[in-house]
C-alpha positions in Angstrom: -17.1 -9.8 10.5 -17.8 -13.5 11.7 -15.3 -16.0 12.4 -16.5 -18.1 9.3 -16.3 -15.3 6.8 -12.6 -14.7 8.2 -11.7 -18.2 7.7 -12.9 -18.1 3.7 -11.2 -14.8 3.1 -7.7 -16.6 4.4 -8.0 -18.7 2.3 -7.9 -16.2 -0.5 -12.0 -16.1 -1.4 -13.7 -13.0 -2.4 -15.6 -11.4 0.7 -19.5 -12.2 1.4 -20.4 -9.1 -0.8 -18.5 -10.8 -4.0 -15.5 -8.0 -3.8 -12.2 -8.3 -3.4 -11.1 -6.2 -0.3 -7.9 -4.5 -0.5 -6.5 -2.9 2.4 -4.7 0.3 2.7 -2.5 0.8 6.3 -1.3 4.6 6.5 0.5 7.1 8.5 0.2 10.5 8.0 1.5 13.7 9.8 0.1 16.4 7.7 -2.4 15.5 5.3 0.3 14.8 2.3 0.4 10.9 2.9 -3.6 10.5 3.8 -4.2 12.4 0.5 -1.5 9.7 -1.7 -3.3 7.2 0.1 -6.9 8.4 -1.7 -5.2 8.3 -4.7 -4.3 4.6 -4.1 -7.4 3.7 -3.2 -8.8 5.2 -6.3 -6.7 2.9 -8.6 -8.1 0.0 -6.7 -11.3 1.1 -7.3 -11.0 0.9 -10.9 -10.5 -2.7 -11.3 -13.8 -4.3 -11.3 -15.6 -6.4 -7.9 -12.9 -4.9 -5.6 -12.9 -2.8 -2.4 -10.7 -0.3 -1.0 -10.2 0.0 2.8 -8.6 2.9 3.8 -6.9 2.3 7.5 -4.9 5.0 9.4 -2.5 3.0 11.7 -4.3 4.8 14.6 -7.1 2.5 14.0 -5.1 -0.7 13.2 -5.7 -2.2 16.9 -9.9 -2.5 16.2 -8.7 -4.1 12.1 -6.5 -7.0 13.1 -9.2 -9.3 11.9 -9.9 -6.9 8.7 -6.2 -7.0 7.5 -6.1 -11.1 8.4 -9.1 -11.3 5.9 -7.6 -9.2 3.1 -5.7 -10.9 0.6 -3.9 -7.9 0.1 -2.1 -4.8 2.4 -1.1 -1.7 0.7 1.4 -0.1 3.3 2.4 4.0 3.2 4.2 6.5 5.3 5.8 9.5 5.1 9.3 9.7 5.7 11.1 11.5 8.3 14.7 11.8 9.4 15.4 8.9 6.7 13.1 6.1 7.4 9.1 5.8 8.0 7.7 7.6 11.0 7.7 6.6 14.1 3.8 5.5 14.1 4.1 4.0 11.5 6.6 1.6 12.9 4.7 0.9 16.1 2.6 -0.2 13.6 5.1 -2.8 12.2 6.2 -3.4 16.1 2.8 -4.5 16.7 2.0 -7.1 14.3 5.0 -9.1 15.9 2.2 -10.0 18.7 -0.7 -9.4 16.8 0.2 -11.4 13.4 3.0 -13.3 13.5 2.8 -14.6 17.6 -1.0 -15.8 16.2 0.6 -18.0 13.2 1.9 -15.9 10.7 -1.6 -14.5 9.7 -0.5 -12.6 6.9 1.3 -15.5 4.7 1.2 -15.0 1.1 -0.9 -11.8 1.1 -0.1 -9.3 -1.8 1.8 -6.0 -0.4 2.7 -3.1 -1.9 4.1 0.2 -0.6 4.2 4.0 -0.9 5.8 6.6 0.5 6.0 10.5 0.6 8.4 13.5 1.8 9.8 16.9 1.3 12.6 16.4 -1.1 12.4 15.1 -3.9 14.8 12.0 -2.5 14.3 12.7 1.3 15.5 9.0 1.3 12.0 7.4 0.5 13.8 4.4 -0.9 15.3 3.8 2.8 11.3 3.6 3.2 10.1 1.9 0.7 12.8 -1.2 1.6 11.6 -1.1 5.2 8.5 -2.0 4.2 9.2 -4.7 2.1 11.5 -6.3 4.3 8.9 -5.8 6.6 6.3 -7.7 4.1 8.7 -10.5 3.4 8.7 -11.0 7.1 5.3 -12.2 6.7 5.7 -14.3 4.3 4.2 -11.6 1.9 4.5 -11.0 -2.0 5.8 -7.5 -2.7 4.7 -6.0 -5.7 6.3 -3.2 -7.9 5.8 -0.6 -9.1 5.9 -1.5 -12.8 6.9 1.9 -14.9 10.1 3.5 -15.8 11.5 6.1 -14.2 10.3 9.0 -15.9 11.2 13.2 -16.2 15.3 12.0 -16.6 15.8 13.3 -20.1 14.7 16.6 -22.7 11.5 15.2 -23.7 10.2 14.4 -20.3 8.5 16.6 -18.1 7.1 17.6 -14.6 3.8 15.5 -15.4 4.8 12.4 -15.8 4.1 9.1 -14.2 7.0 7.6 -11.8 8.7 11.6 -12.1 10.7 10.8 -9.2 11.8 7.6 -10.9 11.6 4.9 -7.8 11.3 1.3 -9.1 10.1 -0.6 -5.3 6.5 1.8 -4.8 4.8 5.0 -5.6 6.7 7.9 -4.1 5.3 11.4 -3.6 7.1 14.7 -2.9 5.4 17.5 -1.1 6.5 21.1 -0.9 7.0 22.3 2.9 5.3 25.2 2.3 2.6 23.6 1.1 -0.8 21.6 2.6 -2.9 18.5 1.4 -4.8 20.6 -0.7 -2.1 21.5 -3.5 0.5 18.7 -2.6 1.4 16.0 -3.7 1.1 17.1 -7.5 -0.9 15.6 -9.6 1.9 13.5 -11.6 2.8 12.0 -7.8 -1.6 11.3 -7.2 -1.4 9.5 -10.7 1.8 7.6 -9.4 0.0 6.3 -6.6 -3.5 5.4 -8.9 -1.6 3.3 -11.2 0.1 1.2 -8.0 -3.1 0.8 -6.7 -4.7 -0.4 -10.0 -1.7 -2.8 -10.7 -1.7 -3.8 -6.9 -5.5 -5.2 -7.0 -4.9 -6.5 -10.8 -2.2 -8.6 -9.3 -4.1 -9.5 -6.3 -6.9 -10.6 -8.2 -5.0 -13.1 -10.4 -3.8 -14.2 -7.6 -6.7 -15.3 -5.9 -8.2 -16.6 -8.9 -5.2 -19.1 -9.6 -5.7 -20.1 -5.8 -9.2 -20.7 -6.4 -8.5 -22.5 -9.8 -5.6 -24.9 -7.5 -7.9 -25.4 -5.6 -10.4 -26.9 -7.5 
């Protein structure tokens, strides 16, 4: 990616190939969180002229320049011990050099979270607010994720959107005994669609009132 294709997409343009790229920044330890992060990228997909980008944090150090560009970062981890892993924040430790030492890069950029753990709790909320304190820390806009919290009386059930009932991201539970193949459920994998969807729907409004400002 050039420098001068870099300097458009700051400024909240579409990239060179007309679509709107929305990054995805993920940790996963066994499969669970790399398979909810699919699932997001899936619900991006579905909103017309936009791009998923799929980024394990492993690879982060060769993106800097991709996540500058993006209007949008979708962050996820799984949670362990009561907060995001520990890769996951090296991650976060990083971008204090990388991002904010270079000029606050990542200023008014659309974020967005999910998160994913044994227990049905396993204090993903603890998560979830790490990472959007992280995002305001950038200067970000954190979006929800926009359904009620679901499965909390007779007539609900197992398969329903938001089961787990978090309000601040897409959270996914994932049986112990279980591997990426049958877990998360399908309810959680839906969860995670419609925050992606509503993620690059928000994102795209927001680039097109930019551009419309700007005019």
């Amino acid at each position: 990616m050039d420098d001068e294709t870099v300097q458009e997409q700051r400024k909240g343009k579409a990239p060179a190939s007309g679509a709107m790229r929305i990054a995805i920044v993920f940790h996963s330890g066994y499969g669970h969180t790399a398979r909810q992060a699919e699932a997001v990228a899936a619900g991006v997909r579905l909103v017309d002229s936009t791009e998923a980008l799929l980024l394990p944090v492993e690879d982060v150090d060769r993106s800097w320049a991709i996540l500058e560009a993006a209007p949008a970062i979708i962050f996820g981890a799984p949670t362990y011990t009561g907060a995001a892993s520990a890769a996951f924040k090296a991650f976060e430790e990083a971008t204090s050099r990388a991002v904010m030492a270079a000029g606050y890069l990542w200023k008014d950029k659309i974020a967005a979270g999910f998160a994913n753990s044994g227990a049905r709790a396993g204090d993903k909320l603890s998560t979830l607010v790490q990472m959007a304190l992280f995002a305001a820390q950038h200067g970000m806009h954190w979006v929800s994720l926009d359904l009620p919290p679901a499965n909390s009386s007779t007539t609900g059930s197992e398969q329903d959107l938001n089961r787990l009932g978090y309000w601040l991201g897409a959270a996914a539970q994932s049986n112990t005994d279980e591997g990426p193949e049958r877990a998360p459920p399908e309810a959680d994998l839906a969860t995670a669609r419609h925050l992606g969807r509503r993620v690059a729907q928000v994102t795209r409004q927001f680039v097109r009132g930019r551009e419309a400002l700007s005019l």
